[in-house]
N, C-alpha and C positions, 0 to 999 in steps of 0.2 A: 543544571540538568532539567530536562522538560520533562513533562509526567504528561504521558503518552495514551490514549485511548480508542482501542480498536472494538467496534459495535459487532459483535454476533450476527444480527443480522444483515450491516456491510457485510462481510462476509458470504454467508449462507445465501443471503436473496439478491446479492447481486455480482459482487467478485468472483464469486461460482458456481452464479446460477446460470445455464448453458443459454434459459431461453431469455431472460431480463439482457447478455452483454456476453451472446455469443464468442465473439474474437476473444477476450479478457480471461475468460471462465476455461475458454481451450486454453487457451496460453499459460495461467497459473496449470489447469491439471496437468498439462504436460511437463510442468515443473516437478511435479511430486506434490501438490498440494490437496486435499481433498476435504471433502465438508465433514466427515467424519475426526478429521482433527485440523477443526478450523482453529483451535488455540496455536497448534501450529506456525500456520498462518500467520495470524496475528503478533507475535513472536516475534517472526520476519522481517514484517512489515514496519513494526517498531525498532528494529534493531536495524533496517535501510535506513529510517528517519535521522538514529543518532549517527551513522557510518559516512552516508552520502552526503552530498555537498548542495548545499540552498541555494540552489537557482532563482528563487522570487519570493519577494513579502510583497504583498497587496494587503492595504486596508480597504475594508469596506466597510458598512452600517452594521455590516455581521460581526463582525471583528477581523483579525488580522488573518489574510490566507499565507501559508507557506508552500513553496512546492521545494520538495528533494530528489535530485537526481542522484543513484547510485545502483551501486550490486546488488543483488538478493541472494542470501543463501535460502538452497531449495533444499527438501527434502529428497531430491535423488543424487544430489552430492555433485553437481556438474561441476569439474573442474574450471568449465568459465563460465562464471556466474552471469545469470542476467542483468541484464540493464535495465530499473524501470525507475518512472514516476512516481513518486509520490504526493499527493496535496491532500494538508493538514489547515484543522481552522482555530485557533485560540480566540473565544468568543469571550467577551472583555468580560465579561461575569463571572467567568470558569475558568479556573487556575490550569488544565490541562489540554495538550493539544486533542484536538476529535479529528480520526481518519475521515477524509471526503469519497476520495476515489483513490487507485491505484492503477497503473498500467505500461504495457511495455514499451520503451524506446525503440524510434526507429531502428532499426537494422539487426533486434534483439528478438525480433519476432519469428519463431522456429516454420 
């Protein structure tokens, strides 16, 4: 099991910051997500990483990227969950994965 690390301000200044990644920051709040309880959030996002299915390892000079495609459970309970992205980075020094970005799959976007 991978030991998982979502940044605060991932989060706050850019997953739902409206003006940093307009499309992104709609589409989480529409979910039920809010910066008020971005642990929430973060939650989530952790809990897509172990659920969904690893679409791609890339090594880099950074260390190793993953991307996870799956479900998210949201805070307004949709019966069909969305579909997004995930990409995570395990940087050879640091025992746990660090969120890069997050976003929704095509055809997922409300």
């Amino acid at each position: 099991m991978h030991v998982m690390h979502v940044d605060e301000r991932k989060i706050l200044d850019y997953l739902l910051n409206k003006e940093r990644s307009r499309g992104k920051a709609a589409f989480f709040m529409a979910m039920g997500f809010e910066a008020s309880q971005w642990e929430v959030f973060a939650r989530a996002l952790k809990q897509q990483a172990f659920s969904g299915t690893l679409s791609s390892t890339v090594e880099s000079p950074y260390g190793t990227r993953y991307t996870v495609d799956g479900p998210i459970e949201t805070p307004n309970k949709r019966t069909q969950m969305p579909n997004i992205r995930t990409v995570w980075i395990k940087e050879s020094a640091i025992a746990e994965w660090r969120l890069v970005t997050a976003y929704p799959l095509k055809g997922d976007i409300p």
